[in-house]
C-alpha positions as CSV (number, residue, x, y, z in Angstrom):
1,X,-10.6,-27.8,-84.7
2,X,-8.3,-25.1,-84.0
3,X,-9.7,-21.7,-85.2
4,X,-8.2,-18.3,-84.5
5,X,-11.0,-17.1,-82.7
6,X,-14.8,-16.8,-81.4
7,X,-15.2,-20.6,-80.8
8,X,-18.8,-19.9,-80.0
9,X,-19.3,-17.9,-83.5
10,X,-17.5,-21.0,-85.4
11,X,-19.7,-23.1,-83.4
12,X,-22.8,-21.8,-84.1
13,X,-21.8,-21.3,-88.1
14,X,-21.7,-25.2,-87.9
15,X,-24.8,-25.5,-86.1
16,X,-26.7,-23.1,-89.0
17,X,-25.4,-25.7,-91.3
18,X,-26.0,-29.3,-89.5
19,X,-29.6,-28.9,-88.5
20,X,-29.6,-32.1,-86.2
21,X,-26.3,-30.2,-84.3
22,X,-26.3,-28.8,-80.9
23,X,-23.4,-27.5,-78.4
24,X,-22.4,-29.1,-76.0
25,X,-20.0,-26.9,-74.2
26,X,-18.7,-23.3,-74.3
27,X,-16.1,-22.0,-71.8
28,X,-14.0,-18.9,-72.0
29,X,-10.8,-18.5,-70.5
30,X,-9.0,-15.4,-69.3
31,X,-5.2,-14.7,-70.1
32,X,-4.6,-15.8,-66.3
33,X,-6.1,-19.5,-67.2
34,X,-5.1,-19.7,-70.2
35,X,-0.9,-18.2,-69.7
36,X,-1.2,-16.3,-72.7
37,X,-2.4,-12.3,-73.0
38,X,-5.5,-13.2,-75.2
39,X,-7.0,-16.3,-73.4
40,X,-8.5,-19.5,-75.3
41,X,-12.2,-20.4,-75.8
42,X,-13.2,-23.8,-76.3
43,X,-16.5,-25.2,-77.7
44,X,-18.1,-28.5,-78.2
45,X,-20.8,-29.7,-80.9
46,X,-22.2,-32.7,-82.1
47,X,-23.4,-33.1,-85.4
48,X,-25.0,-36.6,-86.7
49,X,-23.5,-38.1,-83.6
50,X,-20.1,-37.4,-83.7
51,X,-18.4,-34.6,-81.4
52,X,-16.2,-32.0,-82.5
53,X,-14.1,-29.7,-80.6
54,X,-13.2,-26.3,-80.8
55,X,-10.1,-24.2,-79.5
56,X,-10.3,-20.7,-80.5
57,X,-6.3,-19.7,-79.7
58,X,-5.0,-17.5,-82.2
59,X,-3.4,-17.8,-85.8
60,X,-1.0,-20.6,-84.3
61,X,-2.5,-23.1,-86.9
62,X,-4.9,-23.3,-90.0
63,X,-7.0,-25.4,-91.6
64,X,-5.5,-27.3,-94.9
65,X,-6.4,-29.9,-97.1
66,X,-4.7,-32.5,-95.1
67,X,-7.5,-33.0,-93.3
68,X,-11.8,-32.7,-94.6
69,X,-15.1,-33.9,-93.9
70,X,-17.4,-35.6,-96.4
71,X,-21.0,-35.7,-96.6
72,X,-23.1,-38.0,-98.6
73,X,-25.9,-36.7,-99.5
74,X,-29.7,-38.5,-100.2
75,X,-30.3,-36.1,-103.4
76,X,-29.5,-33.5,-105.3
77,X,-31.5,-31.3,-103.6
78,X,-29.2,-31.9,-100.5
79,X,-26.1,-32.0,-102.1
80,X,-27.2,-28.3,-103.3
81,X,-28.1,-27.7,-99.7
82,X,-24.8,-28.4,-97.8
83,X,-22.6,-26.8,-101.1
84,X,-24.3,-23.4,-101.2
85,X,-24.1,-23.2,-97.5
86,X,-20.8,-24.0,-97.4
87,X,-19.6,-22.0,-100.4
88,X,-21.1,-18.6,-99.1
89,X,-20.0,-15.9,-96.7
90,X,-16.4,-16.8,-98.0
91,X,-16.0,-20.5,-98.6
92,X,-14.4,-21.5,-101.9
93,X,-15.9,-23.5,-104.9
94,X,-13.1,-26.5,-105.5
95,X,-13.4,-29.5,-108.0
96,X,-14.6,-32.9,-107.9
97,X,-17.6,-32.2,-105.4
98,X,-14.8,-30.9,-103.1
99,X,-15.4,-27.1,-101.8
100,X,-13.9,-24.8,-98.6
101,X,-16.2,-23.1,-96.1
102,X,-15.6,-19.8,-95.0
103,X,-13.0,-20.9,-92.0
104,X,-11.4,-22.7,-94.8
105,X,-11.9,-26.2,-93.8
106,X,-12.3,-28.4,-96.8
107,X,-15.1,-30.8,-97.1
108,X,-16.7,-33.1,-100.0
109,X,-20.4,-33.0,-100.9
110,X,-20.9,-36.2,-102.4
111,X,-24.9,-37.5,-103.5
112,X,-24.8,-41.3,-102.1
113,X,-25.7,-42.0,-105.5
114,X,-22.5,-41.3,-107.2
115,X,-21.0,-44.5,-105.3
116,X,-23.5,-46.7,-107.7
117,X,-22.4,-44.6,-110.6
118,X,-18.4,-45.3,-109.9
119,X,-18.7,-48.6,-108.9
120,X,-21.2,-49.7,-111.6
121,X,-20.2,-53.1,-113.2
122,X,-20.4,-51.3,-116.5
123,X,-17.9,-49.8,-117.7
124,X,-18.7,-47.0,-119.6
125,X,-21.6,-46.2,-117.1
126,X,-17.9,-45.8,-114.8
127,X,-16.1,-43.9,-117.1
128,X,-18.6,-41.7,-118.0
129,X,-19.2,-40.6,-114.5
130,X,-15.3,-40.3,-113.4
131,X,-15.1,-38.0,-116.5
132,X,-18.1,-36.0,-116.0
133,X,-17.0,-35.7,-112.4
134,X,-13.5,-34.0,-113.4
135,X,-15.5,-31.8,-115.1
136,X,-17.7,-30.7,-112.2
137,X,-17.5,-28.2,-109.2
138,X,-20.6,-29.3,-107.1
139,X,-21.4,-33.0,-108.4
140,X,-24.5,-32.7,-110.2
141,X,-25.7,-36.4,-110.1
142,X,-28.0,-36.2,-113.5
143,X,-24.9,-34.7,-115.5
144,X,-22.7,-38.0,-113.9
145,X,-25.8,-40.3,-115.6
């Protein structure tokens, strides 16, 4: 994940979010490691497992849509968890369950229940869930029913 800089305060932002997180690594180097006046950090976390890296190098690149990050949730009470933390300190409210945190990396909150509200063999349990959902911000799993 390249960020423009402070990988360690991106880092920990994540790790306020993703409870079971921890970093892994944090290095800072000088313009003379790096060959540029500013210098690069880098940081590594794991969250649920999975290892993410961080280059903090300037406003070379930013985050778009063309890549995100889902999370299925086990209730609405988590789903409202992950989206208000998320959404604050600068993150944007999208559609569709989808939102941007304050770096401006886009992510989906979905409750796991929604996939048995989609995929329902009844049809107009399906419809009436992909129509509530274009209607939605944050899913709301009782206003999918």
């Amino acid at each position: 994940m390249w960020v423009e800089k402070d990988a360690k305060a991106v880092a920990e932002y994540y790790l306020s979010i993703f409870k079971d997180g921890k970093l892994k690594d944090f290095r800072r180097f000088d313009s003379s490691e790096a060959g540029n006046d500013a210098g690069i950090e880098t940081a590594v976390i794991e969250i649920a497992g999975m290892e993410f890296s961080i280059l903090a190098a300037g406003p070379l690149f930013k985050f778009n849509e063309a890549v995100s990050f889902v999370i299925n949730t086990k209730d609405q009470a988590e789903t409202d968890y992950y989206w208000d933390a998320l959404t604050k300190d600068g993150g944007e409210e999208g559609s569709c369950g989808w939102c941007k945190d304050k770096y401006g990396l886009s992510w989906q909150v979905v409750p796991v229940e929604y996939f048995d509200l989609i995929h329902s063999d009844d049809p107009a349990v399906r419809g009436k869930a992909m129509r509530n959902t274009l209607k939605q911000g944050k899913l709301v799993i009782e206003e999918l029913k």
